[in-house]
N, C-alpha and C positions, 0 to 999 in steps of 0.2 A: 358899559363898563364890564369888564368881566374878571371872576375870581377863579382860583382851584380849588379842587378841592383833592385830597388823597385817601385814600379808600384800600380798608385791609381787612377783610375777613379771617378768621380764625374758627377754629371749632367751634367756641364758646359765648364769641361775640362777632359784634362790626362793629370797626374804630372806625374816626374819620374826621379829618380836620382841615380845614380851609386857609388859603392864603391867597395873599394880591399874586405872589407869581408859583408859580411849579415846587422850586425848589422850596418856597418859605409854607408850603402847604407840606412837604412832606418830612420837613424838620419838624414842625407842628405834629405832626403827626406820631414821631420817633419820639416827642420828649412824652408826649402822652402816652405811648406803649409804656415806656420807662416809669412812668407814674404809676399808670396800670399795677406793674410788678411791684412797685414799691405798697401798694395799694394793699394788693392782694398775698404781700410775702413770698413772693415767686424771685427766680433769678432776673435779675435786670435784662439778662441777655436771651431769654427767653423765646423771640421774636425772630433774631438775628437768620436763623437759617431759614425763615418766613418770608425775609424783605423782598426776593424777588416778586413775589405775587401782588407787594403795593402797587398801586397804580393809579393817575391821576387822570381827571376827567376836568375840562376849561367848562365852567361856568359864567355864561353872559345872565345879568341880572336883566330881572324880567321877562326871563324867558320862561315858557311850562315846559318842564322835562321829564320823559316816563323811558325806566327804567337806563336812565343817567344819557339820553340822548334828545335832542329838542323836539318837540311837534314840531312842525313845519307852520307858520302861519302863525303859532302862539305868540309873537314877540309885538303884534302890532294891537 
């Protein structure tokens, strides 16, 4: 089986949130930016000229991953 995950570094943090497909990992990831702000009293839109730099990485379960790509061989 495999999931996504969407991944967004910033100055201050790394967000990062997971879904069964691309798109539902990186929606997940935009309402949690928006929480963030609401969070921390920042503007909602804070992020906006960031989104380019999101990026998503496919996730097969069970697998070992080092630095967001598979060993080779770990999945058996």
């Amino acid at each position: 089986m495999k999931i996504y995950k969407a991944i967004f570094d910033s100055r201050n943090f790394s967000f990062e949130a997971y879904g069964e497909t691309e798109t539902l990992a990186i929606e997940h990831l935009k309402r949690g930016l928006n929480n963030h702000a609401k969070q921390y009293g920042i503007e909602r839109n804070w992020w906006h000229d960031y989104a380019g730099d999101i990026y998503t990485v496919e996730i097969t379960l069970g697998a070992c991953y080092r630095d967001n790509a598979p060993i080779l061989g770990a999945t058996e």
